[in-house]
Structure formats: structure tokens, C-alpha cells
N, C-alpha and C positions, 0 to 999 in steps of 0.2 A: 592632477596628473601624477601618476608613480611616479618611484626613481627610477626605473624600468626604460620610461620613456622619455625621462629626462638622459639619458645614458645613449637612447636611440636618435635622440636629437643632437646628440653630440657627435655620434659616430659617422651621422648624415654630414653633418658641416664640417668636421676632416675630411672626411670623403671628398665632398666639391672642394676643396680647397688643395689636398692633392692632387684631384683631377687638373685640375685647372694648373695648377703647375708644373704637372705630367708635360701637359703640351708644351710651356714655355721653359721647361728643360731643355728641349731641343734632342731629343733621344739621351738626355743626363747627361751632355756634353757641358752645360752652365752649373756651373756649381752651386749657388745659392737658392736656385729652380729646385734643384735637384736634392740640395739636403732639405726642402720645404715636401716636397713631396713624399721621401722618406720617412718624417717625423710623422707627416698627414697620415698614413697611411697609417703606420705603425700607432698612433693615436684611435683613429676609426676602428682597426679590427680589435685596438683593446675595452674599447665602449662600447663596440656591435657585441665583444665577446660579454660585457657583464650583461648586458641588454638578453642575452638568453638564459639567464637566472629564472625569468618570469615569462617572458614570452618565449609563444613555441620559435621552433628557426623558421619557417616558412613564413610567418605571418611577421617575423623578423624582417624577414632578405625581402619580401615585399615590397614595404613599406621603405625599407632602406635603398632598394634600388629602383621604384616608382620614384620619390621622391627626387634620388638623386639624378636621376634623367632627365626629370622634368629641369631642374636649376643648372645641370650641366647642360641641355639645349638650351638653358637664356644666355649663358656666361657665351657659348659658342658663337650664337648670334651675335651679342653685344662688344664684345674682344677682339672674336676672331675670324666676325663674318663670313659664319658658317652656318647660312640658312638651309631650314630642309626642307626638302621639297613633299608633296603631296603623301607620299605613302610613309615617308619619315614623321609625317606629323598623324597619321592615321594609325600610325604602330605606335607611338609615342600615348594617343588619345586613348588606344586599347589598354595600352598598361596601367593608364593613369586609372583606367573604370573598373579594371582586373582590381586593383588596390583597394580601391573605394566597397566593391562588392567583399573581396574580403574580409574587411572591417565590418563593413554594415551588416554583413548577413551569415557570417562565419561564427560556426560554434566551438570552433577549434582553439581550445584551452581559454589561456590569459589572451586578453589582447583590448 
């Protein structure tokens, strides 16, 4: 595996991890939510940003926001008992094959 995608795998798990404290900010009224999400956040777009050194952006943000959908609908469910319902899981199955087809079958640059 590149560094590329070692860089993409980091910027993924700031991401949920922001996310995920986005919610238990409480709109950034918690402070320690709140400076968690900041750092997340600001860590993710600096890993997503070296991450397009070698990969093009589109098959970047993909992949980074396939992914992160999928782990932020577990975290939603398991936390915050925020299941979804039939078409949220059929939009959710679309992006995940959208991803997959771009990998597998995409001749667009590095990736």
C-alpha cells in the first residue's frame, strides 16, 4: 500500500472521529466535544490534502466519503440510535458500489 493511502486512511478515521464528536458537541456548546472535532477535522483535510499528491481528487473524495458513510451510519446506530430506514440504506448501498466500481473499473490516473 502507498503512502498515498496510508495518508487516505488517516484522513478517513479523523473524519469519523470528528464526526462523531460534531454530534456530541451539542452544536459546540461542550467544550471538549468541540475542541475534539476541531483538531479531527483540521487533521483529516491535512491528510486528505497530502493524499492528493498521487491520487486524482475525485477518486479521493470517493473513497473518503464512501467510506466515511458507511462507519458514520454504524457509529449512528450503535451511539446514537439513529437507524435508517429503507431508502437511507439503498442510497448508502448505492455509494458504497459507486466506490467499489470506481476502483475496480476506473482508469482515472493513480488509484
Amino acid at each position: 500500500m502507498g503512502r498515498s493511502y496510508i495518508y487516505l486512511i488517516l484522513a478517513i478515521v479523523f473524519e469519523i472521529i470528528a464526526t462523531t464528536f460534531l454530534k456530541k458537541s451539542e452544536e459546540f456548546s461542550k467544550l471538549m466535544p468541540s475542541i475534539v472535532t476541531v483538531i479531527g477535522y483540521s487533521a483529516a483535510f491535512y491528510f486528505l490534502s497530502l493524499t492528493l499528491r498521487q491520487i486524482p481528487v475525485g477518486i479521493t473524495y470517493a473513497i473518503w466519503s464512501g467510506v466515511g458513510i458507511i462507519f458514520i451510519t454504524i457509529i449512528g446506530i450503535v451511539a446514537f440510535k439513529q437507524i435508517p430506514d429503507l431508502p437511507a440504506i439503498i442510497g448508502i448501498a448505492l455509494i458504497v458500489i459507486g466506490v467499489i466500481i470506481i476502483n475496480i473499473f476506473s482508469k482515472m490516473g493513480t488509484h
